[in-house]
N, C-alpha and C positions, 0 to 999 in steps of 0.2 A: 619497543620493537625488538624482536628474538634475535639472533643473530645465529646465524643457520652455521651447524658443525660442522658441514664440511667446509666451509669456508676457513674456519679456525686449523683446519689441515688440511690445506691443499696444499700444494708443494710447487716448485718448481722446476721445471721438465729441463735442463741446461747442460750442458757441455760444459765438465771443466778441466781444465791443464795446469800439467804443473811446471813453473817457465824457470827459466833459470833469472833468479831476481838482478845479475848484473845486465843482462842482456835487455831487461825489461825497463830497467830504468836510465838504460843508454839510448832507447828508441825513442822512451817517452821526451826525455832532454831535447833532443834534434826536433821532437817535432812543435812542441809550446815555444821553446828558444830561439827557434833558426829565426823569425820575425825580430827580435830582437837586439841580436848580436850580428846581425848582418849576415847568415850561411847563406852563401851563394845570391843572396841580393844585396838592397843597399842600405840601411837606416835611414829613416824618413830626411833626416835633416844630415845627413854626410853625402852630398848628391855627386863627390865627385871620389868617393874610396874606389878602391880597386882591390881586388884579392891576389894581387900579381903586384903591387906596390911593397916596398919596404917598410914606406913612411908613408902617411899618409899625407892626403894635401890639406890644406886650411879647411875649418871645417866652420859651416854659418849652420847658429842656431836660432837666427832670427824666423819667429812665428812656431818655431817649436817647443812647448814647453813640455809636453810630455812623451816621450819615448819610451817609456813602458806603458803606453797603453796597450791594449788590444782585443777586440772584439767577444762578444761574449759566446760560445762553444755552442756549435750545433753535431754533436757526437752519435755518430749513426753507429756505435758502441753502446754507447750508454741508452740509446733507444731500443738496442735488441734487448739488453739485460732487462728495461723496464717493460718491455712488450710483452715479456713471459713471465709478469708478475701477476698476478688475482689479488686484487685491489680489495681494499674494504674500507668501505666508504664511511664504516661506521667507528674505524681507528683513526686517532689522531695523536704524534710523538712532539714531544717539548723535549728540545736539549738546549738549556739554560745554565749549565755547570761547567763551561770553558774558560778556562784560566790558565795564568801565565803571562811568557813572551808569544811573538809571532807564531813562532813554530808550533809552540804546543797547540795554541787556541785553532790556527788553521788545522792542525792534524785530527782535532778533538770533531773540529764538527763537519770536516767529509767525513770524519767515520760515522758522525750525527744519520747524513746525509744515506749513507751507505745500508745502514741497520734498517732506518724506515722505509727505503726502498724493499729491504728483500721480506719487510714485514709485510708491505701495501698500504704502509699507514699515510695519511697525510700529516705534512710538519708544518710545525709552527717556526717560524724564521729565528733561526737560533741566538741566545744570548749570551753576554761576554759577564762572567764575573772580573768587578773592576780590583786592580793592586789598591793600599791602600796608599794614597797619596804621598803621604806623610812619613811612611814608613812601608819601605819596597819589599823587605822581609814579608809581609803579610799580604799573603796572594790571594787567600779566599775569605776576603771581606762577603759580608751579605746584600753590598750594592750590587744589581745587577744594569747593566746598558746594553742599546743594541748591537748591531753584527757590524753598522756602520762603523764603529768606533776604531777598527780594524780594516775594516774590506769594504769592498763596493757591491752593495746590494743590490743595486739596479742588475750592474751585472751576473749578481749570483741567481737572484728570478728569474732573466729572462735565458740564462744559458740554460736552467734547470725547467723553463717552457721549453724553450726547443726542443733540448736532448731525453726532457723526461715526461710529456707532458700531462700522463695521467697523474702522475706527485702532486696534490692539491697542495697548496702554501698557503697559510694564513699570517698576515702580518705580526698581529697578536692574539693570544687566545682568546678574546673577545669575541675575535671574528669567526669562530669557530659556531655553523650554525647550531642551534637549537643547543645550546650549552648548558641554556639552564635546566634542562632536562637528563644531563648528564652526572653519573654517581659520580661516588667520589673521585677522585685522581688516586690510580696506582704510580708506584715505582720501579725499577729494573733499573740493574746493572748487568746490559747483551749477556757478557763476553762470562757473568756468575749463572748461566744457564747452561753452559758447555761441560760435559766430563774432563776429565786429563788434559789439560792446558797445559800446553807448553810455557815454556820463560817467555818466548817472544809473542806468545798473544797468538800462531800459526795455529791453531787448532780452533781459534774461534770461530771464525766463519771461514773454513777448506773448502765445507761445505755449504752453502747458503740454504739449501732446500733442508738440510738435519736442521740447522739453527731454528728457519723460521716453523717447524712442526716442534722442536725443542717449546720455542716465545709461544705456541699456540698452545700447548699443552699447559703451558704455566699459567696461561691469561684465563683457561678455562677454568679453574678453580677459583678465581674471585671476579671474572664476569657476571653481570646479572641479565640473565635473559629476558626479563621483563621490562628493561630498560630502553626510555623512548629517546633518550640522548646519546653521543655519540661518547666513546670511551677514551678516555684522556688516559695518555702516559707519561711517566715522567721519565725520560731516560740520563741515565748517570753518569761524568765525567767519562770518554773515550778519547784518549788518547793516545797510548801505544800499544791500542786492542783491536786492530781486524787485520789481518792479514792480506795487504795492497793484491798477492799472488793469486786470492781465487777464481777471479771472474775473467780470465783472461789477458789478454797483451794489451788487445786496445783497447779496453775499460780503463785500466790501471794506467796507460800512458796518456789517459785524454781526463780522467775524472778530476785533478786537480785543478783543471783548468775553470773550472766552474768560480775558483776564487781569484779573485785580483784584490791589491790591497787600492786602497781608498785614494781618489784622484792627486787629495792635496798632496800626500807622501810623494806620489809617484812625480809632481810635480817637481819638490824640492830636491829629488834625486835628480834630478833632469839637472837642474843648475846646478847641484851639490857637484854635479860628473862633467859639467861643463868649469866649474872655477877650480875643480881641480887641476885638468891637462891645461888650463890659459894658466894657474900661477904657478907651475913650474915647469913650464913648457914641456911638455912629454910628450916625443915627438909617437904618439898612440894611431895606431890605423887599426880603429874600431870594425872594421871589417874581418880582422882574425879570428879566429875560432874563441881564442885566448890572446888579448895582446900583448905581445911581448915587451913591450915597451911602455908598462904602464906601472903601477904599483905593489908593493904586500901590500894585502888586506891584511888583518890582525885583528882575531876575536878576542878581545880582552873580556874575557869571562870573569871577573875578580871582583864584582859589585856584591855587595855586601848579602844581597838575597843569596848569590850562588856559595858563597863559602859560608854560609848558616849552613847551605843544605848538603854543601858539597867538604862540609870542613868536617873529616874525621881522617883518623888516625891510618887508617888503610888503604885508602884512596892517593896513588903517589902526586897526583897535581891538586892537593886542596888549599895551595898556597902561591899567593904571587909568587913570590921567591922558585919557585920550582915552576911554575910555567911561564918566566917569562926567560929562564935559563934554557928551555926548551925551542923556545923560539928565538933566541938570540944563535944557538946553533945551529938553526936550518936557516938566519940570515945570513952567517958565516959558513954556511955548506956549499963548495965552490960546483957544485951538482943543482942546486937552482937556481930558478932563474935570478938576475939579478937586477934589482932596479934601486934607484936611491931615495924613494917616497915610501913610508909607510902611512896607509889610513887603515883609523883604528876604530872598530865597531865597539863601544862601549856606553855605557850609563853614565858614568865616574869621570869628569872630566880632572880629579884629583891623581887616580890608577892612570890616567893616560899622560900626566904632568909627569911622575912616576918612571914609566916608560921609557918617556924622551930623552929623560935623563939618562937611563940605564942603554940607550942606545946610540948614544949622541957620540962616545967613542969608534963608533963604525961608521960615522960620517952617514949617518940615514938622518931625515927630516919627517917629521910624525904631523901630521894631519890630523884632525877630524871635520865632523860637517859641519862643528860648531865653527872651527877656522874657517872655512871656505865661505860660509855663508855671508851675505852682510846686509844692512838697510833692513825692508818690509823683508824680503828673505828669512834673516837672522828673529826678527819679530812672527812670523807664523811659525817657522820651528817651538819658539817658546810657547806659542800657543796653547803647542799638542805636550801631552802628559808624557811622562817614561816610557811607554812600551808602545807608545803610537809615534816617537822620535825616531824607536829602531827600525821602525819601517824601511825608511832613506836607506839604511846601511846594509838592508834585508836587500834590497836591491842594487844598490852598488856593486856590492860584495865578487856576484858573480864575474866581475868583470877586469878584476886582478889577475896579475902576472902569477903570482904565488900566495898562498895562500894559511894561514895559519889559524888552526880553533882547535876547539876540545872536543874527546869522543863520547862526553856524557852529556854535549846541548846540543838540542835539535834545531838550534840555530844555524851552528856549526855542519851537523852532518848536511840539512837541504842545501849550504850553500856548495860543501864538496862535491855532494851527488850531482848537484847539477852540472859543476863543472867537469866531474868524472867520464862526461863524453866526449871529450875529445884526446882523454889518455892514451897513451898506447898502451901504459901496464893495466891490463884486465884483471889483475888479483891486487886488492887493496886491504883486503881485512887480515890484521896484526893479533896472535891470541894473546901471546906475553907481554905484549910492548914493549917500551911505551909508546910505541904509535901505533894506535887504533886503527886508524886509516893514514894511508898512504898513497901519492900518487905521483906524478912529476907536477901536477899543477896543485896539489892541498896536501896538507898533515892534518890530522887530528890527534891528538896526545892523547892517551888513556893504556888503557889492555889490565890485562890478569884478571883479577876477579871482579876489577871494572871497566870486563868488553859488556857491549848493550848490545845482543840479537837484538832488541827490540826493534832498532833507527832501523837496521837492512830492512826487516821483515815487513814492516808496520807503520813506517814512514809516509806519506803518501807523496812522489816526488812533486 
């Protein structure tokens, strides 16, 4: 079958703006999170909070197990973007090269998500390259697993019918009809078909409609028009390459929503955040924007993968020793909030023994999920590998008094940003350091020659 040229250049007829990126990822916060944190209503299982209480009252979580649930996204946003797309039924993109933590793997494949939309192509349901078990250093083994392994599929399909529903999905490339009719499988990396890229990846897709006339103009040189099968791509590692700002305000504040992490995690969060406020009674009224009355979080970034990658010579926090000096000052900074729990998002339950020790003089008590957990609990946590543990704490996190991580993991930046809606200070980015980011509810340690335009730019919140 030919595949007719102008199809390979059609373009896209769209409106674009250029938003100012804190404003855009203050909107998008309120509007994914208010279900969550209680803005202006109630949390499913707190039936008696009040937004005018101090404290709250007793709180029953009987028959609630999961509280970060929520429904999967019918985006009448992301319906205009895909309405004005010219489809071609005869492309179809694989992005199979996500790795990492949370943050990367989630950012890697909405941008997956993003590229074949503004191509027309149909995807194949993205995969995860797994850590190697054994050895956390080694991110990109050649095992590959599904999207489950991380997130919840059911809900990534059916938000992606609703909101897009020309976007054909194929489970696996099996299902891809008439396959075997198909030449060989090409490769691309988007963001290697752009002129003058910026550091932060902003010049990749500014434009959607130059990009995909850019991907058509290249696919035209090793397409074969003779071909009765439909044309496989391979598309490469995305993750801090599309520019969240092109497509408008409610695109970017609603697209993320497409992913939810996977029931169990969301489960074990549920209890993880329920044994925490019962075992040290933290009088917390979960109806606050931010409760005041609840804990530090603490991104202990110090596991052995981040300081292979993060331990040189230039970089001022490539060492426990210097970032836990950083955040012992902003728990003795009589400027925040102050509470006497620290829970600690980490891999290394050794670095978090560590810690305790090193904070135990300030009369703070350090948590993790591992503590709180117990019974069948304690035994499904073990279940789940390394980076499918940090889930729980991917969702905790936001729900700290204060806040503490690094300006070079996108673990760190998603959970500031999100909490960055209810700041009063609207200017957070630090150029010298060493705080990267800053607010009255998160620090992020970093600056100089290691600030990352990237996280503002190219994050997706």
């Amino acid at each position: 079958m030919s595949i007719p040229h102008q199809s390979f250049l059609a373009g896209v007829n769209r409106r674009y703006r250029v938003l100012i990126p804190l404003t855009l990822i203050l909107i998008w916060f309120w509007f994914l999170w208010r279900p969550l944190l209680g803005f202006h209503t109630k949390l499913a299982w707190d039936q008696s909070s009040n937004s005018n209480q101090t404290q709250s009252s007793p709180i029953s979580w009987e028959g609630n197990k999961d509280i970060f649930d929520f429904p999967p996204i019918e985006s009448e946003a992301i319906k205009s973007i895909c309405d004005d797309v010219e489809w071609n039924s005869t492309l179809v993109f694989t992005c199979d090269n996500s790795y990492g933590g949370v943050g990367n793997v989630r950012n890697s494949v909405l941008n997956c998500v993003r590229y074949a939309i503004s191509a027309g192509a149909g995807l194949v349901i993205p995969k995860i390259i797994l850590r190697n078990s054994r050895n956390i250093v080694d991110l990109e083994t050649r095992e590959r697993t599904t999207l489950d392994y991380m997130f919840d599929v059911e809900h990534f399909v059916e938000s992606l019918r609703l909101s897009c529903p020309a976007l054909k999905l194929y489970s696996t490339e099996g299902d891809i009809p008439n396959l075997e009719m198909s030449p060989d499988p090409l490769s691309v990396v988007p963001e290697s078909l752009v002129e003058g890229k910026s550091r932060d990846g902003s010049a990749a897709l500014q434009n959607s409609d130059q990009w995909r006339q850019q991907f058509y103009q290249w696919l035209e040189q090793y397409a074969t028009n003779n071909t009765k099968g439909p044309i496989i791509v391979h598309v490469g590692r995305l993750f801090l390459k599309y520019s969240m700002h092109s497509d408008g305000e409610r695109f970017a504040l609603e697209f993320g929503a497409i992913m939810k992490v996977r029931s169990d995690a969301r489960e074990l969060a549920t209890t993880t955040l329920r044994a925490l406020i019962q075992a040290y009674s933290l009088p917390v009224n979960l109806s606050e924007d931010i409760p005041s009355d609840a804990f530090l979080g603490v991104h202990l970034r110090t596991e052995r993968d981040a300081m292979n990658a993060w331990g040189n010579p230039f970089w001022p926090f490539s060492t426990y020793k210097a970032i836990v000096a950083k955040y012992i000052e902003q728990i003795q900074d009589p400027s925040r909030p102050k509470t006497a729990v620290i829970y600690v998002a980490s891999g290394d339950l050794n670095e978090v023994g560590k810690f305790a020790k090193d904070v135990e003089a300030l009369n703070m008590t350090v948590t993790t999920k591992d503590n709180l957990l117990t019974g069948k609990d304690k035994e499904d946590l073990r279940k789940l590998v390394w980076d499918q543990q940090a889930l729980v704490d991917f969702l905790i996190m936001p729900l700290a008094s204060d806040f503490a991580g690094l300006g070079i993991s996108s673990f760190s930046w998603n959970i500031a940003l999100r909490r960055h809606l209810f700041a009063k200070q609207t200017s957070f980015l630090h150029i010298d350091g060493p705080k990267m980011f800053e607010d009255e509810f998160s620090i992020l340690y970093g600056g100089g020659k290691d600030k990352y335009p990237e996280y503002e730019a190219c994050l997706w919140p």
